[in-house]
C-alpha positions as CSV (number, residue, x, y, z in Angstrom):
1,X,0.0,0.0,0.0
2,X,1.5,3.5,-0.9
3,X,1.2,6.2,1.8
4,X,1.2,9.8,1.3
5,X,0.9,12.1,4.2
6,X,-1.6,14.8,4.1
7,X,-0.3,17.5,6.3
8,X,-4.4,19.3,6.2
9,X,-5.6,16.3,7.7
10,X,-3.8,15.5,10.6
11,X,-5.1,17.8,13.8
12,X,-3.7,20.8,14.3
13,X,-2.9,19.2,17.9
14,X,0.1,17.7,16.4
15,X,1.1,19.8,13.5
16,X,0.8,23.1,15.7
17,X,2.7,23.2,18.9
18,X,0.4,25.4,21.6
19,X,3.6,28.2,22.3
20,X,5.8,28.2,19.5
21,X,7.5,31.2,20.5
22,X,8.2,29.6,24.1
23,X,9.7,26.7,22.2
24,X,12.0,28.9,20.7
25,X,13.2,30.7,23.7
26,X,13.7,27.5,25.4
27,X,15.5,25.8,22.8
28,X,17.7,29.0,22.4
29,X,18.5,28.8,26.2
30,X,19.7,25.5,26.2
31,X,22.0,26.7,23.4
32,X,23.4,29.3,25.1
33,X,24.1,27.6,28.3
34,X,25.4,24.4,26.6
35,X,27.8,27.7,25.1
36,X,28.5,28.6,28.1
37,X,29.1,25.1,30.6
38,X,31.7,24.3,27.7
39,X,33.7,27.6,28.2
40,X,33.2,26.9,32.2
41,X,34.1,23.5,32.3
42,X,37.4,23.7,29.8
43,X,39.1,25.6,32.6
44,X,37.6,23.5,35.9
45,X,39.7,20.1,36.6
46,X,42.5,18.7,38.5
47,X,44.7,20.8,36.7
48,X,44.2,24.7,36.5
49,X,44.5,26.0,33.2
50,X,44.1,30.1,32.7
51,X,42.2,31.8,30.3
52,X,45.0,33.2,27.7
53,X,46.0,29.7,26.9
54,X,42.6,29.4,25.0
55,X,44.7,31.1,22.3
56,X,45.5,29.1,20.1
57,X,49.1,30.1,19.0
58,X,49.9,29.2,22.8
59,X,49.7,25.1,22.4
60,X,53.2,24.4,22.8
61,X,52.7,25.6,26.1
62,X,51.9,22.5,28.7
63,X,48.7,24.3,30.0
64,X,47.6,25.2,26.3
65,X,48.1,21.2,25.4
66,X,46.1,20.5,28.4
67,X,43.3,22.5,27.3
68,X,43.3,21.4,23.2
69,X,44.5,18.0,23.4
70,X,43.0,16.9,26.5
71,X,40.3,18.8,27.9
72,X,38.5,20.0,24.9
73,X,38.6,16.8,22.9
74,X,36.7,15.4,25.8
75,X,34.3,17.8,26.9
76,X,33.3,18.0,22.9
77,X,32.8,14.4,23.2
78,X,30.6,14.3,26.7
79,X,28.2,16.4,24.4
80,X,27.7,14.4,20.8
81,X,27.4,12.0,23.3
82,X,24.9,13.2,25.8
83,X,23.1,14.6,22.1
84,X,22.7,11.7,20.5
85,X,21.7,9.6,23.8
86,X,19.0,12.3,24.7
87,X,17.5,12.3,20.9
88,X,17.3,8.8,20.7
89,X,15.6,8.2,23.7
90,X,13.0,10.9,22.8
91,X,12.7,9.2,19.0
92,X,12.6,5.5,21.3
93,X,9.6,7.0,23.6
94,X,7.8,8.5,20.6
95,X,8.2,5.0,18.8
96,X,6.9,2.9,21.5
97,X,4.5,5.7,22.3
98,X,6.0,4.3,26.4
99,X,7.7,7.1,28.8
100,X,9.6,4.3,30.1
101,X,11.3,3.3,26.6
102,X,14.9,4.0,26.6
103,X,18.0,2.6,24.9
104,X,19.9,1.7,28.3
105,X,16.9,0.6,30.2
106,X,16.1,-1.3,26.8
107,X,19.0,-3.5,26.7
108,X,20.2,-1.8,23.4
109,X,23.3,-0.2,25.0
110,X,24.4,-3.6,26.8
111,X,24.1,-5.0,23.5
112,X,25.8,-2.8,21.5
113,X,28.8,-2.8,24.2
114,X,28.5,-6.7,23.9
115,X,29.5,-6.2,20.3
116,X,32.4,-3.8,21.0
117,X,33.4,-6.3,24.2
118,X,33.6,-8.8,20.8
119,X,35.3,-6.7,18.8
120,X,38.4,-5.3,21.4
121,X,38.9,-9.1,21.2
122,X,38.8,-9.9,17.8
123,X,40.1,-7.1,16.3
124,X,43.7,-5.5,16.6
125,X,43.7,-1.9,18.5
126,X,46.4,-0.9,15.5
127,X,44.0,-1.0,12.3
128,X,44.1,3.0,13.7
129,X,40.6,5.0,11.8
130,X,39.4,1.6,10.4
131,X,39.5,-0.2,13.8
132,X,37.0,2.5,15.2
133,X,34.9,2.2,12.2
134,X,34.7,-1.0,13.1
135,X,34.0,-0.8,16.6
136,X,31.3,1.4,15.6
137,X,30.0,-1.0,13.2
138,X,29.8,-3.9,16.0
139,X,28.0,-1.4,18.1
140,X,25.2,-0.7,15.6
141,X,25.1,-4.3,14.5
142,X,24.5,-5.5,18.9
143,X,22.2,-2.4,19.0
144,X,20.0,-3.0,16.5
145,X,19.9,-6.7,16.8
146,X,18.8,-6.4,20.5
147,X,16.4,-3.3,19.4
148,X,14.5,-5.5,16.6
149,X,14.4,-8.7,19.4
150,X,12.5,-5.8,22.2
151,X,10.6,-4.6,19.3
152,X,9.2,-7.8,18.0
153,X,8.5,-9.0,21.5
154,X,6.9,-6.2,22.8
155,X,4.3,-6.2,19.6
156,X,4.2,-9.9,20.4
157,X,3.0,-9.1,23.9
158,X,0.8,-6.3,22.7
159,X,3.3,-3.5,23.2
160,X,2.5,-2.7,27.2
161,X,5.4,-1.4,29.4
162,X,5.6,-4.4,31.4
163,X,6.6,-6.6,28.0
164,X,9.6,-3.6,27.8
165,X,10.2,-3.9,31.1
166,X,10.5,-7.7,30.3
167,X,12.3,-7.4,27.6
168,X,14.8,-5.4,28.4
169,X,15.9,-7.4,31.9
170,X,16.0,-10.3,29.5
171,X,18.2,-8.6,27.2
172,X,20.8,-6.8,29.6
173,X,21.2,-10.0,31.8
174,X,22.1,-12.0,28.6
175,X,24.5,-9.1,27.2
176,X,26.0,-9.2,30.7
177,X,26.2,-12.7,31.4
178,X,28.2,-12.5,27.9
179,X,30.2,-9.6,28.7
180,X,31.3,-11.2,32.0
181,X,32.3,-14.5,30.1
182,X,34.6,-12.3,27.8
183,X,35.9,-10.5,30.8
184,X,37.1,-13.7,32.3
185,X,38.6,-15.1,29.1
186,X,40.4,-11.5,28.7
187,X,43.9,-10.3,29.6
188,X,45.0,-7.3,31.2
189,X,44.6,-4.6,29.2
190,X,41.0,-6.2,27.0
191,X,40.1,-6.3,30.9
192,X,41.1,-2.6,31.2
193,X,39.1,-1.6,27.8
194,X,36.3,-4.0,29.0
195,X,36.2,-2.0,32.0
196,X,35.7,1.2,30.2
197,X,32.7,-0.1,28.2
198,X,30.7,-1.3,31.1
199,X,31.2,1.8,33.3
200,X,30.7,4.6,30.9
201,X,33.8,7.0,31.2
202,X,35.1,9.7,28.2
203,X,38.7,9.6,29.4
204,X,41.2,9.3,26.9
205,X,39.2,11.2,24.3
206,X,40.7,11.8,20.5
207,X,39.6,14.2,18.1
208,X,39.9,11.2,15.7
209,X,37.3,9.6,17.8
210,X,35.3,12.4,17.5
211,X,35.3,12.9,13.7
212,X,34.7,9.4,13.1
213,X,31.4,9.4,15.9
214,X,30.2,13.0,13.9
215,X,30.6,11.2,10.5
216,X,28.2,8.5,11.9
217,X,26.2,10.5,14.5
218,X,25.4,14.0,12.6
219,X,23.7,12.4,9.7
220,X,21.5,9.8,11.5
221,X,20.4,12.9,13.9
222,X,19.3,14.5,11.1
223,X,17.7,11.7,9.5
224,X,15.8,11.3,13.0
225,X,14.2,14.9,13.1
226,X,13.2,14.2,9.2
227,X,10.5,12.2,11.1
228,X,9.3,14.2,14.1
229,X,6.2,14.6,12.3
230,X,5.1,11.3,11.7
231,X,6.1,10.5,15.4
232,X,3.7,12.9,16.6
233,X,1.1,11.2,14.5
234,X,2.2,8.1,15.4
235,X,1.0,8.8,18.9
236,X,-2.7,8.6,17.7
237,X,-2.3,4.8,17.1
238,X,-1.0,2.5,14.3
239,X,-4.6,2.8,12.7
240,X,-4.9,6.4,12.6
241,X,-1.7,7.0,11.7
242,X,-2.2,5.1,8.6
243,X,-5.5,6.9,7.8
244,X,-3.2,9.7,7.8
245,X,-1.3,8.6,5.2
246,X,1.9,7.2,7.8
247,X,2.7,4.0,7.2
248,X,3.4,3.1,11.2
249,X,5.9,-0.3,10.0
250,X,8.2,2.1,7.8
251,X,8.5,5.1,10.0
252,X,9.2,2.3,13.0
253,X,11.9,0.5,10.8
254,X,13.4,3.6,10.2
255,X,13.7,4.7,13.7
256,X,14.8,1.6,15.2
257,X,18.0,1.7,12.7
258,X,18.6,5.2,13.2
259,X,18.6,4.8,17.1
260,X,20.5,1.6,16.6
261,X,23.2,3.6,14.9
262,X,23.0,6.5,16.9
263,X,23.3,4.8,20.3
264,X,26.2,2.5,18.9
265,X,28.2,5.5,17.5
266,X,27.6,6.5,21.3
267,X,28.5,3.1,23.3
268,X,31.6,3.1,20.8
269,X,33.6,6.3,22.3
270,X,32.4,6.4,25.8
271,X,30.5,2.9,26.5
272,X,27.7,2.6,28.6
273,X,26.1,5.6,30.1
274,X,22.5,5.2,31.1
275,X,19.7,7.0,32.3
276,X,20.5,10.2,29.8
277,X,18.0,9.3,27.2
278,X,15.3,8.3,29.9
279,X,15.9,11.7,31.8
280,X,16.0,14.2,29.2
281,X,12.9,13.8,27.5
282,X,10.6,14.0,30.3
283,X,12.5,17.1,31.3
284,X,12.1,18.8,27.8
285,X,8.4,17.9,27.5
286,X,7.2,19.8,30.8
287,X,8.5,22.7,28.7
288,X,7.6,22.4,25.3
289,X,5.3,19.9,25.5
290,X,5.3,16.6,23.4
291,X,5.9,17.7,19.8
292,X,8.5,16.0,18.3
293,X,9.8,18.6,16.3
294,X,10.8,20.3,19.2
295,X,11.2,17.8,21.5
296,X,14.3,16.0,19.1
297,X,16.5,18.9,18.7
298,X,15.2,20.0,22.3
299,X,16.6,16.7,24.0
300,X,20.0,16.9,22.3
301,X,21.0,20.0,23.1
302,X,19.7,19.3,27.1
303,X,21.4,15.6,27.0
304,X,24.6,17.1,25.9
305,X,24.6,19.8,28.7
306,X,23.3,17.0,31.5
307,X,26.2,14.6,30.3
308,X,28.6,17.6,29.9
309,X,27.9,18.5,33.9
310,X,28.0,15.0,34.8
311,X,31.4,14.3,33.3
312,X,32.5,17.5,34.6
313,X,31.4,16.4,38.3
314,X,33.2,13.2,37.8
315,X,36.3,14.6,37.0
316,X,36.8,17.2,39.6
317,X,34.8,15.7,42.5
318,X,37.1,13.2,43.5
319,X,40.0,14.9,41.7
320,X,42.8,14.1,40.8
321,X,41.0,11.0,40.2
322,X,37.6,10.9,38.7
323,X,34.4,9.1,38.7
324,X,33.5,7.0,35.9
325,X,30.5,9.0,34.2
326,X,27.9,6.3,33.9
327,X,28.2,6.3,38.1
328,X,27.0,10.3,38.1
329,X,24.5,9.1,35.4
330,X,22.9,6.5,37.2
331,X,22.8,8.5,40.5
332,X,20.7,11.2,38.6
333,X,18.4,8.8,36.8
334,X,17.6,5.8,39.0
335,X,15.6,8.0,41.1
336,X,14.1,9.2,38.2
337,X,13.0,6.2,36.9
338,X,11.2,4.6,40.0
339,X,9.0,7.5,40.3
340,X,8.3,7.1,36.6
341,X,7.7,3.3,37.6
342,X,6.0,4.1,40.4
343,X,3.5,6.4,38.6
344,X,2.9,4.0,36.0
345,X,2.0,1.3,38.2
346,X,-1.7,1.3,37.3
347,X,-0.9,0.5,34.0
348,X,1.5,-2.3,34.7
């Protein structure tokens, strides 16, 4: 059957957001103090770095290299990641129309680190650009995988939270059961990398890592606001979405892969960091409200200035060592998620 979307048909509900202009002034506030935490938090750390050594023509100088090959690289990093974690769990909530949808809670990030567990093994850490290509590549292959097997189930079960719920346990218990196997067949330093991937940490960042996660990441983010309005009409229900002219198994195709790829680009470069893309939608929607085409750009500029504080608490909070940042993570959104558990009881 051939869909076309009729934009004069769909109610205004979903193609007109109530307070555009507030959605603007929001959105433009994140922006500005994403802006400004990364100016703050280049010169916060163990190490003190001054303010004329964000001149460039100063590198040589050990402070300068702190700040460009060390600090910056990283905090650039903390938010593509925290971006693309926030907007994917937004796209996975629309998708499963479920506030409790999200790629960690989902098993999709333990799978996709179960591929990259697989792939430190397999694959020698001196193939240099290609070997993160293919690290990414393993992660998108475990994320999607796991996403299509939660997908399938949960229409299966008739698409209620508790079959997510379900799902996902099943899903994380057998990535970790895996990931545990691998880290007893490992030797030092894969049981160092494994480490990293399980904990969530963006130590040791590279700005080769972080033109090969943009080349991925960038494009599929884009991709994903392409269909913020068919998410919104989504939300009606599979049926009215295809009286709209929507057809629900595309659109859900297409956001499963692009949320695969987007969350594996993410588990590639800084492993497992949870809770971000559970948090940060239900944050953005008490102030813009549910519309997708606000909510997507919305919850990647507010998870990349959530996991840009976080990683800048877990470096400077203990310092001179630091806190992996999946531990600041999962003390901010574990709460969170009970009382979104909690609330949802009756439904359960």
């Amino acid at each position: 059957m051939h869909y076309t979307a009729n934009p004069k048909m769909m109610p205004s509900a979903i193609t007109e957001t109530r307070h555009p202009n507030a959605a603007y002034r929001v959105l433009g506030l994140l922006m500005a103090c994403l802006l400004a935490a990364l100016m703050l938090a280049a010169f916060v750390g163990a190490a003190s770095v001054e303010w004329q050594h964000w001149q460039w023509r100063a590198w040589q100088n050990p402070e300068a290299a702190i700040l460009w090959h060390i600090r910056l690289p990283r905090l650039c990093l903390a938010a593509i990641v925290g971006a693309g974690l926030g907007a994917s769990g937004a796209a996975m909530q629309g998708l499963f129309r479920n506030p409790l949808a999200d790629p960690g809670l989902l098993g999709i990030a333990n799978g996709a680190a179960l591929a990259v567990a697989i792939s430190l093994i397999a694959i020698p850490s001196s193939w240099g650009l290609l070997g993160l290509y293919s690290i990414s590549i393993a992660a998108f292959c475990g994320g999607l995988i796991c996403c299509i097997v939660i997908f399938l189930f949960a229409r299966r079960s008739g698409g209620g939270v508790a079959a997510l719920l379900l799902a996902g346990l099943a899903i994380n218990a057998l990535c970790g059961a895996a990931i545990g196997f691998l880290t007893y067949l490992s030797d030092d330093q894969q049981l160092r990398s494994l480490s990293f991937w399980t904990m969530g940490s963006l130590g040791g960042a590279l700005w080769t890592q972080i033109a090969v996660c943009c080349s991925v990441l960038i494009p599929a983010l884009l991709l994903l606001t392409r269909s913020a309005r068919q998410l919104d009409v989504l939300q009606l229900g599979d049926r009215s979405a295809e009286y709209l002219g929507i057809d629900p198994r595309q659109l859900q195709r297409r956001t499963v892969i692009l949320a695969a790829l987007i969350v594996g680009s993410c588990v590639a470069v800084s492993g497992v960091i949870g809770f971000v893309g559970l948090l940060v939608p239900h944050l953005l929607r008490m102030l813009i409200g549910p519309q997708h085409r606000w909510l997507l750009p919305g919850s990647a500029l507010l998870g990349a200035l959530l996991l840009l504080a976080a990683d800048t608490l877990a470096r400077t909070v203990v310092a001179p060592a630091e806190l992996p940042v999946g531990v600041i993570t999962s003390l901010l959104g574990a709460p969170y998620f009970l009382y979104l558990l909690l609330s949802q009881g009756r439904r359960l």
